[in-house]
Structure formats: structure tokens, C-alpha cells
N, C-alpha and C positions, 0 to 999 in steps of 0.2 A: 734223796728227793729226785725223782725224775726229771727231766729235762724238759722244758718245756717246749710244746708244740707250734710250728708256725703254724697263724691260720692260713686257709689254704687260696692261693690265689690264683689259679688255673678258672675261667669263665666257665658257668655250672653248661652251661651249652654252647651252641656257636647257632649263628641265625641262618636258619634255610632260605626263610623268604623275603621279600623285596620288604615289607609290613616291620619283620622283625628287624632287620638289618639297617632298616630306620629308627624302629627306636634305641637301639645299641648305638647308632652315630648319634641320637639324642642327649645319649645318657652323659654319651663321653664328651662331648660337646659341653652341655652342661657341668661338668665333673671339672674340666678346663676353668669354666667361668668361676664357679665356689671357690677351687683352689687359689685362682689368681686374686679374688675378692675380702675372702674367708683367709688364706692363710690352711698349712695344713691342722691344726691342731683344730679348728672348728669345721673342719671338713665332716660330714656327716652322708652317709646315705638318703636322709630323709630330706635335708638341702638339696642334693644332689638330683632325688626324683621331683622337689617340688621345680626346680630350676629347668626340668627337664618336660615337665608339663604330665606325668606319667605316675602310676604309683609305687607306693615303693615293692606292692607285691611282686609287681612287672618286670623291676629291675632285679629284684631278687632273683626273677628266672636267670637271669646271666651274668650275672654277679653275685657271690655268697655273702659277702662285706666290703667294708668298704678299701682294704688291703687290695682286696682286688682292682677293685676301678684304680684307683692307684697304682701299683701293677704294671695294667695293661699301660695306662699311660707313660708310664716308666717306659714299658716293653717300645712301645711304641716313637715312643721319643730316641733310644736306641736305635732302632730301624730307622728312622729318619738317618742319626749320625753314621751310620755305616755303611748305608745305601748310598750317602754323599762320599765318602772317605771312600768308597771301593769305587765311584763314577770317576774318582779323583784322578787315585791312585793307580788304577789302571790303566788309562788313557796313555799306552805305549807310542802316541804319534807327538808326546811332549816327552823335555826330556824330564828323569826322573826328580830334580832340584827342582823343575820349575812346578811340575805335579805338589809337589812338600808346599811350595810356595801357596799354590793355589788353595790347599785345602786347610793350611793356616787361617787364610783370609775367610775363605765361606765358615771356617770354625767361631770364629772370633766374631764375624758377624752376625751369625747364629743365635752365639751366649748371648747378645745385645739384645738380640730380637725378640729372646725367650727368657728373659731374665729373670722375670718376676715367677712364670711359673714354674720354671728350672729352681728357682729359690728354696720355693715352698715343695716340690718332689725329692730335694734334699732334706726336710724336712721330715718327711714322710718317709726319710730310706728304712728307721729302725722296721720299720711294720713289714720291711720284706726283704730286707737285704742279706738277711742269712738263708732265705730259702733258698731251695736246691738252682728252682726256675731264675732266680736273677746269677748266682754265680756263672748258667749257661750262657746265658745273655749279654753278661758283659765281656765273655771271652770274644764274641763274634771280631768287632773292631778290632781287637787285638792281634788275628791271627792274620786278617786281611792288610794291616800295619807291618809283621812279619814278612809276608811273601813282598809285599814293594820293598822291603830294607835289604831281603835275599837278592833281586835284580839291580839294587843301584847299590850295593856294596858287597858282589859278586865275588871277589877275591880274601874277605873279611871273613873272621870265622862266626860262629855259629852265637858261642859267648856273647864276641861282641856287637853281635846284630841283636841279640835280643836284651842286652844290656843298652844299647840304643832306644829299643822300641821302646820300653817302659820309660826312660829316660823322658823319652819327648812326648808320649802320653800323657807320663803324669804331669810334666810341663804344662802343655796344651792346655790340660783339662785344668790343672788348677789357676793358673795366671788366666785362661780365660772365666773360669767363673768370679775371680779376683776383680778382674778388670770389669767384669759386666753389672759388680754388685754395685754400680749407679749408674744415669745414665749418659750417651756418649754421643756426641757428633759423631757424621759419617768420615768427618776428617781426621780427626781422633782415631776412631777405628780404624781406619787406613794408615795411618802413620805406625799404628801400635802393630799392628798384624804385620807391618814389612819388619819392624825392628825382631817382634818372634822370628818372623821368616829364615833373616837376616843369620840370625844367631842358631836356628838348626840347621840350614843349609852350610854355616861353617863348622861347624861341629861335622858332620856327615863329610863333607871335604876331606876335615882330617883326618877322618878313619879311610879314606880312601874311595870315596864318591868324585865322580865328573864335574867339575866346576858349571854352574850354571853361567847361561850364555847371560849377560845382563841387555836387555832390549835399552834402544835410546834412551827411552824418555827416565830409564830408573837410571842409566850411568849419567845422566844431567842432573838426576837429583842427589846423587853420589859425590858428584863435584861439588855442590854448591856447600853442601854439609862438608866437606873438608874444606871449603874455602872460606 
């Protein structure tokens, strides 16, 4: 038996004009709404264009199915997470622990943010997760998590910088969707994202990372919790 084909989710075109590139934010706009409403399994193309005010011919120009709009959404929501984690992570005028720190919190508060249709995009992975274009896709973050691990644990070998990255990736990614699958005060969130923090910046310590500087207001919160 041959192997079956993903369908294909590359968008059948990209929109030249001001006209089309409205209705592509329509579509996706819409596509948002059905999944968070619908759930993936009743997601449909033809929900998706009535929700979107448009027909489904239309959408059909830049989308082949509905793998695709999911997809791109997918694609999409990646670029979000890595465009944040590389603004993060980058930012060489902090140091590199408080950088971790920082994009723990924006992560964690993210998943909260987006929970319901982060849910249902899980839901939707079979329909595209073996294609070629998402294995690309989800390398990005990874190699941008790579290079910050290379500068804040600079004397570390190679092994264990990338036995780290995965480490706190897959961490990250699954205790955050963990935590997000109900929903949370923003004091909750705050508390939970220092305790992640807490626990990869000492991990990273021990393999040989710079001790983060703790600011006042977290070494009084330090005290009280041991006292």
C-alpha cells in the first residue's frame, strides 16, 4: 500500500492587493472564531467562509482546505512564539537568567491568553503535523533557544546545551499548556511562571550559567517564603 499523502497546506496564492489581503485577514479572523467556538473536529471550510461573510469559492482561491487555514494558523501562532522568545532572548542589555525569567512569564501568560484556541490547534495537529512545512516550522524557536543557551553557558559543551534546550522546551511547552487547560488569575499566573523561572534558572546555574541578580522586591518575596 502506498503511503498516504498529506494534503497540501502551502496557501493556493498570497494576496497582491489591499481587497484580497482583506479578505485573507477575514478568512483567518473568522477561522479563529469557528475553532474557538466549534472545536476542531466541527471546523469546516464552509463555517469558516459563512463566519467570514465571503464564499467559499473565494476562500478557496487561498486556501485548498481546510488543513490549510489551520496551518497557517498554526504557522502563525509559532511566529507569534518566536518572534517573542527571540525579542526576549536577545535583549543582551539584561542579563542572560533574567532574559529566561522574562520569557517564562510572557510564555505562561500567553498559553492563558490563548488557551481555548491553542486547545483546539492541538486538536487539529494530526491534519498537518507530519507535513514537511510544519517539521520547518517548529525548528525556528528551537535554534533561536540554542544560540541564547551557547552565550549564557559559554564554557558548557555542546551535548549539554542542547540536552538543556529540549529539556526546558519541552518543559515550558507542556506544564504551560498543563497549566492553561483551565482558567487562571493573573496572580496565579504570576506565582506559577516565577516557580517555572525559579526552577530553570537553577538548573542552568548548575551547569554553569551566572547567577541571576535577584531585584528587591523578588528577594522580599524569597524571605517571606522561607520564613
Amino acid at each position: 500500500m502506498s503511503p498516504r499523502r498529506s494534503a497540501p497546506l502551502s496557501s493556493r496564492k498570497e494576496p497582491q492587493q489591499a481587497r484580497s489581503a482583506n479578505l485573507v485577514a477575514a478568512v483567518l479572523e473568522a477561522a479563529v472564531q469557528v475553532l474557538a467556538q466549534e472545536g476542531a473536529q466541527r471546523f469546516t471550510t464552509a463555517r469558516v467562509a459563512e463566519k467570514a461573510g465571503v464564499s467559499v469559492g473565494s476562500l478557496y482561491q487561498y486556501f485548498p482546505n481546510k488543513a490549510a487555514i489551520l496551518f497557517r494558523l498554526q504557522s502563525d501562532e509559532w511566529q507569534r512564539t518566536t518572534t517573542l522568545m527571540r525579542g526576549l532572548l536577545e535583549d543582551e542589555s539584561t542579563p542572560p537568567l533574567a532574559r529566561l525569567r522574562r520569557l517564562v512569564h510572557a510564555f505562561i501568560r500567553s498559553e492563558c491568553e490563548e488557551a481555548e484556541v491553542r486547545t483546539a490547534l492541538a486538536d487539529a495537529a494530526p491534519l498537518y503535523r507530519d507535513a514537511p512545512e510544519a517539521g520547518s516550522a517548529r525548528t525556528t524557536s528551537a535554534q533561536a533557544f540554542r544560540v541564547f543557551l551557547k552565550a549564557a553557558l559559554p564554557d558548557t559543551s555542546s551535548g549539554v546545551r542542547s540536552r538543556a534546550s529540549t529539556l526546558i522546551l519541552d518543559t515550558l511547552s507542556g506544564v504551560g499548556k498543563a497549566f492553561s487547560d483551565q482558567a487562571r488569575k493573573p496572580a496565579e499566573i504570576e506565582a506559577y511562571a516565577d516557580a517555572l523561572a525559579d526552577m530553570f534558572c537553577a538548573y542552568l546555574v548548575g551547569l554553569g550559567a551566572a547567577p541571576e541578580p535577584a531585584p528587591p522586591a523578588r528577594r522580599r518575596r524569597v524571605a517571606q517564603r522561607r520564613g
